[in-house]
Structures are given as structure tokens and as C-alpha cells.
C-alpha positions as CSV (number, residue, x, y, z in Angstrom):
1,X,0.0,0.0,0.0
2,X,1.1,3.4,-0.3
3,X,1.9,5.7,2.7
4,X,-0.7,7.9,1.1
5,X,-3.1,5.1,1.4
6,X,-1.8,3.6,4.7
7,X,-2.5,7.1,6.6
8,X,-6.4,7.1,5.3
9,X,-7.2,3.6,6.8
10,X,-10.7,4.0,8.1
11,X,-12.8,1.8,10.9
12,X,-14.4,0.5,7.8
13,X,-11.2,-0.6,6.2
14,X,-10.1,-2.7,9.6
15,X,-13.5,-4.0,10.1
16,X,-13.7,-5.1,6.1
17,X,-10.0,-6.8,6.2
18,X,-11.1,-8.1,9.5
19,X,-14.1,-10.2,8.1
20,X,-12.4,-10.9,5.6
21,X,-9.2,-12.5,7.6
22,X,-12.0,-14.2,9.6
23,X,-14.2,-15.9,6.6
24,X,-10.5,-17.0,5.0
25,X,-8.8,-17.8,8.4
26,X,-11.1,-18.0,11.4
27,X,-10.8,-16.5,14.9
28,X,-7.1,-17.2,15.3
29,X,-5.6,-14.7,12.8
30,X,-8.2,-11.5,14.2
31,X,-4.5,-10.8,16.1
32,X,-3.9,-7.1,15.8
33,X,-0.2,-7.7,14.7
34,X,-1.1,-10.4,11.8
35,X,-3.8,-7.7,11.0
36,X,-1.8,-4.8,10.5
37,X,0.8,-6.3,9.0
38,X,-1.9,-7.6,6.1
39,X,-3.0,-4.0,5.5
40,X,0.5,-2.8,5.3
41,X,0.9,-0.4,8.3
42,X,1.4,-0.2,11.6
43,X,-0.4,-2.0,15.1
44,X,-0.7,1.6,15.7
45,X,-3.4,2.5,13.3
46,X,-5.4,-0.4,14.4
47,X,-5.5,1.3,18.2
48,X,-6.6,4.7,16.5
49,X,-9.7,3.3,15.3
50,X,-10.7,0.5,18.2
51,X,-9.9,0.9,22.2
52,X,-8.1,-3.2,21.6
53,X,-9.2,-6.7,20.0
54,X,-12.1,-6.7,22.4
55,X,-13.6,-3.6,20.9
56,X,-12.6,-4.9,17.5
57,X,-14.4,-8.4,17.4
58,X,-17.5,-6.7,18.9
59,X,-17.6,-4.0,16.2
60,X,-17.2,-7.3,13.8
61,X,-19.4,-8.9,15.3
62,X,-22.2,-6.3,15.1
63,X,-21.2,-5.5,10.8
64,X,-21.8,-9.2,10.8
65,X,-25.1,-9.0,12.1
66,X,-26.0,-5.6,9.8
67,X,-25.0,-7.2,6.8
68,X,-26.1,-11.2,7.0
69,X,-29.3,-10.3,9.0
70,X,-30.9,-6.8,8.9
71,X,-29.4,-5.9,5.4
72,X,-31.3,-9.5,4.3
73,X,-34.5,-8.9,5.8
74,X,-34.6,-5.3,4.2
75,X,-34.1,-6.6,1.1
76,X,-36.3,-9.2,1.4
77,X,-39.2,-6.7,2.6
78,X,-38.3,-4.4,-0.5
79,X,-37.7,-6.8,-3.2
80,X,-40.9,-9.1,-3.4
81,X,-44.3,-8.5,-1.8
82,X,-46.6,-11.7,-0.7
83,X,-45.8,-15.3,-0.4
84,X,-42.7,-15.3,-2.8
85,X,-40.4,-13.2,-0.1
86,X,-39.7,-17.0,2.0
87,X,-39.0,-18.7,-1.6
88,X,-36.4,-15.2,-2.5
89,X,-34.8,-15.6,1.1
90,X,-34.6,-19.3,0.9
91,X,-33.0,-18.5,-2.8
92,X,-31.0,-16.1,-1.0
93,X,-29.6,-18.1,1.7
94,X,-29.0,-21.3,0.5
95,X,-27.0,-20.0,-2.3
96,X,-24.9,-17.7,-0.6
97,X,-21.0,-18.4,0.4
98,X,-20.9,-18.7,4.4
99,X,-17.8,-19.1,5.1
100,X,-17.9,-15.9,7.3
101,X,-21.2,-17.4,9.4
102,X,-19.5,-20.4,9.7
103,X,-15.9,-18.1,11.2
104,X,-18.4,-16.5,13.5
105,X,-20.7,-20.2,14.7
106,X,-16.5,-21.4,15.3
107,X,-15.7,-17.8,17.1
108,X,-18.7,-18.2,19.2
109,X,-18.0,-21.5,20.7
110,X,-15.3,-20.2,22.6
111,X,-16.7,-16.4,23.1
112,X,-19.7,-15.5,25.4
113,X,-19.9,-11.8,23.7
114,X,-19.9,-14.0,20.2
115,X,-22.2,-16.4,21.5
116,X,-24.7,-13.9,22.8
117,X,-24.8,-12.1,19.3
118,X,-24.9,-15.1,17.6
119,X,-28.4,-16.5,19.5
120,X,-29.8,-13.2,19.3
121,X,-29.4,-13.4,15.6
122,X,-30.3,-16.9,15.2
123,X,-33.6,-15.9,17.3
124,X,-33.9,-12.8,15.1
125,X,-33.6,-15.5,11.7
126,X,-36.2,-17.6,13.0
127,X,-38.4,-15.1,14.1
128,X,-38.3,-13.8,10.7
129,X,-38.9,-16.9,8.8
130,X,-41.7,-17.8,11.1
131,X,-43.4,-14.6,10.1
132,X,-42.8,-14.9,6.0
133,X,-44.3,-18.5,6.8
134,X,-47.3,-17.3,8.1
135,X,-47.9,-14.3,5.6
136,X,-47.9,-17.3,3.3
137,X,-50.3,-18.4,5.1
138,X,-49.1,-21.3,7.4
139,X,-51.0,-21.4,10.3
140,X,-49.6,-19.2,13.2
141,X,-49.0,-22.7,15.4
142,X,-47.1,-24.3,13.0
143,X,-45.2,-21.4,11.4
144,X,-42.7,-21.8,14.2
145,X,-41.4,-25.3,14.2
146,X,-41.4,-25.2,10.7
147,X,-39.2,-22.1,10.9
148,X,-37.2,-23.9,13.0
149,X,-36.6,-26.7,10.8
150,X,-35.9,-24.3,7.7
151,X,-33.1,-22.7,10.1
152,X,-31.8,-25.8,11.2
153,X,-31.2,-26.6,7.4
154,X,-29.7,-23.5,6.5
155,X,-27.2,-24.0,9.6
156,X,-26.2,-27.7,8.6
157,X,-26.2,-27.2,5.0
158,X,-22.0,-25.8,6.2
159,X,-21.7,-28.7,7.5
160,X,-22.1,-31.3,4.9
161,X,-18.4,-31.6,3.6
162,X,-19.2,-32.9,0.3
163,X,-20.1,-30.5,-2.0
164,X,-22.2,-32.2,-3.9
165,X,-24.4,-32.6,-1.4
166,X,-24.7,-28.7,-0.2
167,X,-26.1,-27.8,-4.3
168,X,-29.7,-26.3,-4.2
169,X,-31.0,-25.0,-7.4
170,X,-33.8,-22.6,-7.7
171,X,-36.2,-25.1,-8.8
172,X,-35.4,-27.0,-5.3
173,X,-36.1,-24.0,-3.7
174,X,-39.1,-23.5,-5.0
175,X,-40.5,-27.1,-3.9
176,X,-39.1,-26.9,-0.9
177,X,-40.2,-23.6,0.0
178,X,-43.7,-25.0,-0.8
179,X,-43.5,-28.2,1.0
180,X,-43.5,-25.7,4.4
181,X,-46.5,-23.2,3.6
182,X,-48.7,-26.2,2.8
């Protein structure tokens, strides 16, 4: 990078090298030294912009949540009207790379701040779902199990290590998404 560059880091920039080091590395390489050094400039900048690594993960942490959750659902709200939104966020979800929500699940089994985000969101998720399921008409009793399920999917679907096993097309996520508002 060039000084010019290196003397204009923002928040932004850290937090956006950050998820990124966590998505390709996981929780081990968020160290502020291995950090720095992959932006090109000094541990110094990195305390400019975050009080230490606590302050850092959290401010990760909550960009995670902005961007794989309330970014979604806006989207989601805006895009399609009716029924169709679970099919677009299924569409949306199982089709998307997670290799940073997996980073964050692994981060969170040995961080109580990390852990507490992470159930919040994962109630927020469900939540969500159960409500698309019952705007397409699923009864209000049964939208929440079936929520559940769909979430439970979502979250395994990173854990299936053969690929070919983790393809959904569209077409499957059409019938599948109709196989929960019957």
C-alpha cells in the first residue's frame, strides 16, 4: 500500500480486512499484529480506530449482524411482496457463500460476547422466517417449528463436507419452500 493510502485507513477498512481474515482464516488470525501487518501499516493505526481486539471483534461482530441479517430482511421486505419473499430468502440463503457465518458459529463456541450475538441473531432469523411462513399463510401454530426446521437446514447445510451434497437450485427452492407453507 502506499503511505498515502496507509495514513487514510478507516474503521471501515479494519472492520472489512477483518471479516475478511475471519471468513479465509477463522478467529485465530483476528490478532492485531497479523492484522496490520496484512493492511501494510502499523499496530498503531489499528488502536486509533478500536480501544483493543475486544472492541474490534464486537464492532465485527455487530457489521456481521447488519449485513447477514438486517441488510437480508430489508431486502427481502423491499424486493418481493406476498408469499414469494420465504422462496427469494430461501433463494438467498441457500446459495450464498458462508464461510464468514461459519468463522463466526466457530468464534462463538469459545466467546460469550460472540455467543450472545450469535443466539440473538439466530432468534432474530427464525423469528423472521416464522413470520414470512405465516404471511404465506401457514398457520400461526405451525409457522414456528417449521421455521425452526428451515433454520436448522440453512445451519447444517456448512456442515455437509461434500459438495455435492450442499447444491440447491432454484427449482429446489421452489418445492421446498412450498412443502413448508402447505
Amino acid at each position: 500500500m502506499e503511505s498515502d493510502t496507509k495514513d487514510r485507513l478507516t474503521r471501515a477498512d479494519w472492520l472489512a480486512h477483518g471479516l475478511r481474515t475471519l471468513a479465509r482464516e477463522g478467529a485465530n488470525a483476528l490478532k492485531v499484529g497479523e492484522l496490520a501487518a496484512g493492511l501494510d501499516v502499523s499496530r498503531g493505526s489499528f488502536y486509533w480506530h478500536f480501544r483493543d481486539a475486544t472492541d474490534f471483534r464486537q464492532q465485527l461482530l455487530q457489521l456481521w449482524q447488519e449485513r447477514a441479517t438486517d441488510e437480508v430482511f430489508r431486502e427481502v421486505d423491499t424486493a418481493i411482496v406476498g408469499p414469494a419473499r420465504l422462496t427469494h430468502l430461501m433463494k438467498l440463503a441457500f446459495n450464498e457463500d458462508r464461510s464468514l457465518d461459519r468463522a463466526i458459529r466457530e468464534l462463538a463456541a469459545t466467546d460469550a460476547a460472540a455467543a450472545e450475538m450469535v443466539a440473538d441473531v439466530d432468534a432474530r432469523r427464525v423469528g423472521y422466517l416464522a413470520k414470512l411462513l405465516i404471511e404465506s399463510g401457514v398457520e400461526s401454530r405451525r409457522a414456528l417449528p417449521r421455521a425452526e426446521f428451515l433454520y436448522w437446514a440453512y445451519i447444517g447445510q456448512t456442515a455437509v463436507l461434500n459438495r455435492g451434497l450442499t447444491v440447491v437450485t432454484e427449482a429446489d427452492v421452489d418445492d421446498i419452500s412450498a412443502l413448508f407453507t402447505r
